[in-house]
Structure formats: structure tokens, C-alpha cells
C-alpha positions in Angstrom: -0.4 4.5 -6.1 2.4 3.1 -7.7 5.1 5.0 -5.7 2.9 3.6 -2.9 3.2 0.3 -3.2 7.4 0.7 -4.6 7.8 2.0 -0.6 6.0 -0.5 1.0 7.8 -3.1 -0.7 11.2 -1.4 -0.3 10.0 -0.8 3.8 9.3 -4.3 4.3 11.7 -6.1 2.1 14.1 -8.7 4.1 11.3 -8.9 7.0 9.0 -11.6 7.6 5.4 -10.5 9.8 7.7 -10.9 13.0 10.6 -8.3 12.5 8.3 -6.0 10.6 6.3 -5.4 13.9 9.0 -5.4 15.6 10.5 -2.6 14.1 7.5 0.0 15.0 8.7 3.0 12.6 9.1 0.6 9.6 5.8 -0.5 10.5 4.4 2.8 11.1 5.8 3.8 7.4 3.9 0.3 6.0 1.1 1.0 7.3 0.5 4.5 6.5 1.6 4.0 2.5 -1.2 1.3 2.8 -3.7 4.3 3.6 -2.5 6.5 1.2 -3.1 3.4 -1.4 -6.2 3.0 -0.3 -7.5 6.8 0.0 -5.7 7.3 -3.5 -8.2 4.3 -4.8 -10.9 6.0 -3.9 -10.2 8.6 -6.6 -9.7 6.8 -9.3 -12.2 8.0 -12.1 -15.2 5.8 -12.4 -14.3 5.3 -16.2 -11.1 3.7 -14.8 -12.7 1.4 -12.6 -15.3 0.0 -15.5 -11.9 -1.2 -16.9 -11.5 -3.9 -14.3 -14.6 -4.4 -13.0 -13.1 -7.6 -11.4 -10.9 -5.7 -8.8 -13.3 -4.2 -5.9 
């Protein structure tokens, strides 16, 4: 999830909402390292998520 979230923010660095769109392969790339953070979520252990029961 980590790696993740290092791409997004290296894909969308330097663009505001605008130029991100824009660019429809960057925000292709954004969008689908959003989904794998998500679906990766999904799977952490249930022991994990008792650890922070604050995040949803």
C-alpha cells in the first residue's frame, strides 16, 4: 500500500486538479494505484485493523 501511495504522489506531484485531468495517462496511472490501495485495504488482517479502529 505504501508503494501505492509513493506513485500516486510521485504521478501527481507539480499538478493541481486541472493539469492532472488533463493529462489522461497520468490520470489513468492515479487512479488505478488508488484501486490497488483500496483493494489491497481490503486484506489487511482483521487483527491489524483492531489497531486503529478509528480509520474505516
Amino acid at each position: 500500500m505504501v508503494a501505492f501511495c509513493e506513485r500516486v504522489a510521485a504521478y501527481s506531484a507539480g499538478h493541481d486538479q486541472e493539469s492532472l485531468v488533463a493529462d489522461r495517462m497520468r490520470y489513468d496511472a492515479v487512479l488505478r494505484n488508488l484501486e490497488l490501495i483500496g483493494e489491497a485495504a481490503t486484506h489487511v488482517p482483521v487483527t491489524r485493523r483492531e489497531l486503529a479502529p478509528d480509520i474505516a
